[in-house]
N, C-alpha and C positions, 0 to 999 in steps of 0.2 A: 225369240230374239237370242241371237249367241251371245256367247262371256265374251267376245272381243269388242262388241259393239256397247253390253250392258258397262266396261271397264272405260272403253271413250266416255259415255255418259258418264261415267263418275268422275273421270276426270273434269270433264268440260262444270259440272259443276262446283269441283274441290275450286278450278282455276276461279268461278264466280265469285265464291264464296274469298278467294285470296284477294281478286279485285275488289271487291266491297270492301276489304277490311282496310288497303291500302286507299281507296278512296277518304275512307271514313277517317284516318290518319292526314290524309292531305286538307281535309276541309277544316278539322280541328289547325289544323298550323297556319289555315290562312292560306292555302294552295286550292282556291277553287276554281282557275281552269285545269286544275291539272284532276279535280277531286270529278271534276264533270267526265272526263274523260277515261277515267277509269273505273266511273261508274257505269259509264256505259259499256266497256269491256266487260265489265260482268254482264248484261245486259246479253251482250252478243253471242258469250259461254254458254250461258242458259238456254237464248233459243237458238243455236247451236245444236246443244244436246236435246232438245224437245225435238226439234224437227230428227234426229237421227232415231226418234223412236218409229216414224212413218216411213224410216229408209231412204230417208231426205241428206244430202251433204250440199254447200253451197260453200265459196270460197270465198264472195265479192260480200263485203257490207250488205251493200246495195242487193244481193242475192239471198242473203238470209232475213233481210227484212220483207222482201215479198215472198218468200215464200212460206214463211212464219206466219204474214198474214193469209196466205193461199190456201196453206194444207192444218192450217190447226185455227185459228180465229173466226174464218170464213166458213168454215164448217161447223164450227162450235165447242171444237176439243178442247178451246181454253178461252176464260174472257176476251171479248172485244175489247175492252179498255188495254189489257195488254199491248195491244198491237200500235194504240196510239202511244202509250209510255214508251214502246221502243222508238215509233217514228221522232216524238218528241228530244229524247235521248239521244237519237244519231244525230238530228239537226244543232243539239247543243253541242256535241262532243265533235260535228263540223264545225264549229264555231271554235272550240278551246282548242283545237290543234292546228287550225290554219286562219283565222282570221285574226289580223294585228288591230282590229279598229273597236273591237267588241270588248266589253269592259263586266267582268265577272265577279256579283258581290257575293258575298255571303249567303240570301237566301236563296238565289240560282243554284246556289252549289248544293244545298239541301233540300231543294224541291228535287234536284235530279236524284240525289244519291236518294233520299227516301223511297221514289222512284222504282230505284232501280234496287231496293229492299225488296219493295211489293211486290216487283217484275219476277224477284229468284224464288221468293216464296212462294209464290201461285207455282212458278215452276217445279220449284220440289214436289208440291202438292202433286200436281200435274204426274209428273214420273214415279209417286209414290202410288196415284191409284192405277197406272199403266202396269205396273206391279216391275219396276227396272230399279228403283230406290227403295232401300229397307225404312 
């Protein structure tokens, strides 16, 4: 793998690891459609940067969530369960950014963001035994 692409990965997961923190900041203040939604931002940094390990780029949501489940779940390169904390995560974070009718308590917002803790961790993991993260 080149330093160009191992330098995206790191970025893609500095940006996770920024979204989770501002997540984790929105949830404590009582912003939990906003804490949902940038949980799942990290969510999408992550396997973002997993799938650029197989030489994968996708630019549509909706394109890195199949192909996350395509080229790394469905094969076995990373849990199963992953794949549903992302699907789970995109349908809540459609929900915090465009539905006016959907009512976001406290624990939604800490199911997700925990979530989407597990989601970046396995991913570290993930990129650390590919040998791309120190």
């Amino acid at each position: 793998m080149d330093d160009e692409i191992q330098t995206l990965i790191a970025k893609k997961m500095e940006r996770a690891h920024d979204d989770l923190r501002f997540a984790q900041a929105l949830q404590a203040q009582g912003g939990y459609r906003q804490a949902i939604s940038r949980a799942y931002y990290a969510i999408f940094a992550a396997a973002s940067a997993a799938l650029l390990t197989q030489g994968i780029t996708r630019k549509k949501h909706s394109g890195v969530e199949a192909a996350f489940n395509q080229y790394l779940a469905h094969k076995g390169l990373v849990e199963r369960e992953l794949a549903v904390i992302y699907r789970d995560a995109f349908n809540a974070r459609l929900d915090a950014d465009y539905s006016d009718l959907v009512e976001f308590s406290e624990s939604r917002g800490q199911e997700v963001l925990v979530d989407a803790k597990e989601f970046v961790l396995h991913i570290e993991n993930f990129l650390r035994e590919q040998g791309v993260l120190d």
